[in-house]
C-alpha positions as CSV (number, residue, x, y, z in Angstrom):
1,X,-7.5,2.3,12.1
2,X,-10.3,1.0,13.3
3,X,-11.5,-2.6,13.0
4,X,-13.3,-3.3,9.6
5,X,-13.9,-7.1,10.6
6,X,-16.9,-7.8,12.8
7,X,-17.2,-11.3,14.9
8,X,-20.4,-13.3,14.9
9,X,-19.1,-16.1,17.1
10,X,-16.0,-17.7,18.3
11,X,-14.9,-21.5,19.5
12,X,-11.8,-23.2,19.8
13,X,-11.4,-26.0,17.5
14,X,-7.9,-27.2,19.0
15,X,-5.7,-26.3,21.5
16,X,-2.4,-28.0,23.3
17,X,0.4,-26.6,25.4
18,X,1.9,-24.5,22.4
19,X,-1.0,-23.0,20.6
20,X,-4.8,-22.4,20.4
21,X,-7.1,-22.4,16.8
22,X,-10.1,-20.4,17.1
23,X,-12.1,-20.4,14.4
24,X,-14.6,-17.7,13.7
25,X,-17.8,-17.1,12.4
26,X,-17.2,-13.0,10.7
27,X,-18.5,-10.1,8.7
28,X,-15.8,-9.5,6.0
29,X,-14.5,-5.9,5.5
30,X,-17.4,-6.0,1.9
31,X,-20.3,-7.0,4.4
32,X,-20.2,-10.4,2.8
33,X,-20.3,-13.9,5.6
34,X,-17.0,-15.7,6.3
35,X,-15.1,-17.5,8.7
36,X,-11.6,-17.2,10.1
37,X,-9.3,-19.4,11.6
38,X,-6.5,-18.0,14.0
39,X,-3.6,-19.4,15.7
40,X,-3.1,-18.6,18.6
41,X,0.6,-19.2,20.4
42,X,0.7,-18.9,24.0
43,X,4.5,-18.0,23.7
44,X,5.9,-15.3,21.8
45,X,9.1,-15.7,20.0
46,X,12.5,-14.2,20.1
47,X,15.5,-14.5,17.8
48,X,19.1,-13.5,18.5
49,X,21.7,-12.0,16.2
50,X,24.6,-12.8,18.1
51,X,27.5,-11.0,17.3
52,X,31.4,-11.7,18.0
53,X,34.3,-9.6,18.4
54,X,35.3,-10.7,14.7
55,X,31.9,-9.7,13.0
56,X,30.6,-12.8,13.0
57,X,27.2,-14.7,14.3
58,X,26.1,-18.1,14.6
59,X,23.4,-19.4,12.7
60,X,21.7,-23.1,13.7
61,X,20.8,-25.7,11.4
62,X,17.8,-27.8,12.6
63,X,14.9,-30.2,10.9
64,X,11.7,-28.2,10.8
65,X,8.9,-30.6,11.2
66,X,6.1,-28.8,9.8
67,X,8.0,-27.6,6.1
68,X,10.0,-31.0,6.1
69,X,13.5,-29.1,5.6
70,X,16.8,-28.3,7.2
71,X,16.8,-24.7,7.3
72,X,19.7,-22.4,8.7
73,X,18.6,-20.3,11.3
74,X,19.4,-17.7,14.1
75,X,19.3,-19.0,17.5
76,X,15.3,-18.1,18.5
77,X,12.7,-19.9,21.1
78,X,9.4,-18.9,22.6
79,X,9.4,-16.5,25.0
80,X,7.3,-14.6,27.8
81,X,5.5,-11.7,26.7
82,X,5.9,-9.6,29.7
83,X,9.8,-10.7,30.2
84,X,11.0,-11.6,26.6
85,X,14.7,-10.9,27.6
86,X,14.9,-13.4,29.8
87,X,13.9,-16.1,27.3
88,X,16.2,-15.0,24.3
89,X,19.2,-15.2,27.0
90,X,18.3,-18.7,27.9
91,X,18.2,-19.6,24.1
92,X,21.7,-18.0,23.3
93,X,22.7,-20.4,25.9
94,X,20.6,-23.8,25.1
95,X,21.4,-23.3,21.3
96,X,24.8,-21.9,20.6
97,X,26.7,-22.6,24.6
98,X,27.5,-18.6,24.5
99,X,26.3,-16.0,26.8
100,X,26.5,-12.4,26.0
101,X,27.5,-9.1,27.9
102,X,25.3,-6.8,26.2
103,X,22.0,-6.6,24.9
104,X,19.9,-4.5,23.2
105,X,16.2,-4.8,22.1
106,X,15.7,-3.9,18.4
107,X,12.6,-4.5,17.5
108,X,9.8,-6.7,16.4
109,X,7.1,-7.8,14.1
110,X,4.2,-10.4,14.0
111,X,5.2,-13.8,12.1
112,X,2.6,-14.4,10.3
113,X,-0.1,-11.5,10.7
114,X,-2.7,-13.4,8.0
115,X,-3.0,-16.3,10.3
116,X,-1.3,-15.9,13.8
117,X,-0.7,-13.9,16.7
118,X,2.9,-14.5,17.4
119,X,4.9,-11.2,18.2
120,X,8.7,-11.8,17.5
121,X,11.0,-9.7,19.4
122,X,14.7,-9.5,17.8
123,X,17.6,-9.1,19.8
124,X,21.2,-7.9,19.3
125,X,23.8,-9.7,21.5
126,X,27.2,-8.6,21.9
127,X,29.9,-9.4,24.3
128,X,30.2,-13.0,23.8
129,X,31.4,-15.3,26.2
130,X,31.6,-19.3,25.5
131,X,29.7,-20.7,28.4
132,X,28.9,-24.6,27.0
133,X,26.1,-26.4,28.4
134,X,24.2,-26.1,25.4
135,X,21.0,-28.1,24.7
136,X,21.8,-28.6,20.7
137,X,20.7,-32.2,20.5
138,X,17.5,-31.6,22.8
139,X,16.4,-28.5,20.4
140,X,17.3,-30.5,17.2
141,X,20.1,-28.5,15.9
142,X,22.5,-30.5,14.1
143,X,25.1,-27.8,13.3
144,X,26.4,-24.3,14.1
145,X,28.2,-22.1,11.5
146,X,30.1,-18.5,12.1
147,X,29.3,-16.4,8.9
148,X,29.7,-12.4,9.0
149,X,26.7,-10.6,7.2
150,X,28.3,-10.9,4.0
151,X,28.3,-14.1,4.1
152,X,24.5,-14.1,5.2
153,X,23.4,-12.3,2.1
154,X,25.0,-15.1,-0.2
155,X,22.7,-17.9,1.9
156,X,19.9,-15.4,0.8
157,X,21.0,-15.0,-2.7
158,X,21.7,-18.6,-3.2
159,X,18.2,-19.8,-1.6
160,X,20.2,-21.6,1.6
161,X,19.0,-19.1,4.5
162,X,15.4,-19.1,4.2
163,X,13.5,-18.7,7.8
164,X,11.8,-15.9,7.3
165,X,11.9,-14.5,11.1
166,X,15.8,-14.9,10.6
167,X,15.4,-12.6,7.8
168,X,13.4,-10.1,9.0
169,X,16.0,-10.5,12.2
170,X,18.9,-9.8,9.9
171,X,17.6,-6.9,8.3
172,X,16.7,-5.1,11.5
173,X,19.9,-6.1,12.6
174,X,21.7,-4.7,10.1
175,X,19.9,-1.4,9.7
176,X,20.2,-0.6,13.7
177,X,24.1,-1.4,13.3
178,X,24.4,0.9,10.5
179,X,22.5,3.5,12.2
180,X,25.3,3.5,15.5
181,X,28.3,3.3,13.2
């Protein structure tokens, strides 16, 4: 498809170690004058459905500053773009203590398309080996519970599991494990 937006002019209004906000001056999609204001991460993210032997995967609970809640969530972190395996095996690791055998890249999707630029890459990990040295505190997490997907669709249901990139995470997820069964 090609690009109905044109850009007049572009400037950074912030930027810190984490993300960029460029603000621009644009030609809407009707011709009429705008501007548009992007954020920029210079990580992308990865999540982790880490699964067990017994069907179940661990989901941390952390403060999120910017909503204000607790929020149950799969393990996730910023990660590089050209090497996001590398970071989602580290955050298995800093968030849970647990290492896994086997990994398999299922897919993606952008965050927050209206606004951002953040690619999410999700990760199935299987094969999984208690390793400690986790980094709980230092990340914020304040708890780690073992559900099996079942489980998972009642936090939905019931308005308790509400991160959306966990979500979109689980689905995926769930469809590719369906698929190989």
């Amino acid at each position: 498809m090609k690009n109905p937006w044109i850009t007049r002019t572009s400037k950074i209004v912030y930027e810190n170690s984490w993300i960029k906000v460029v603000e621009d001056e644009v030609v809407r999609p009707d011709g009429s004058n705008g501007i548009y204001g992007v954020v920029s991460l210079k990580s992308n993210g990865g999540y982790i459905v880490a699964v067990n032997d017994e069907g179940k995967t661990p989901l941390v609970r952390l403060f999120r500053y910017p909503t204000q809640t607790a929020t149950w969530e799969f393990p996730s972190g910023g990660v590089d773009k050209d090497d996001p395996e590398s970071g989602v095996k580290a955050e298995l690791g800093e968030e849970t203590g647990f290492s896994a055998a086997k990994w398999t890249r299922i897919g993606g999707f952008y965050s927050m398309a209206g606004i951002g630029d953040e690619y999410v890459y999700v990760f199935l990990a299987q094969g999984l080996k208690e390793v400690g040295n986790h980094k709980q505190s230092e990340e914020g997490i304040t708890e780690v519970m073992w559900v099996d997907f079942d489980e998972i669709d009642k936090l939905i249901e019931n308005g308790e599991f509400i991160d959306g990139p966990s979500i979109a995470a689980f689905y995926l997820v769930r469809r590719h494990l369906r698929n190989v069964a």
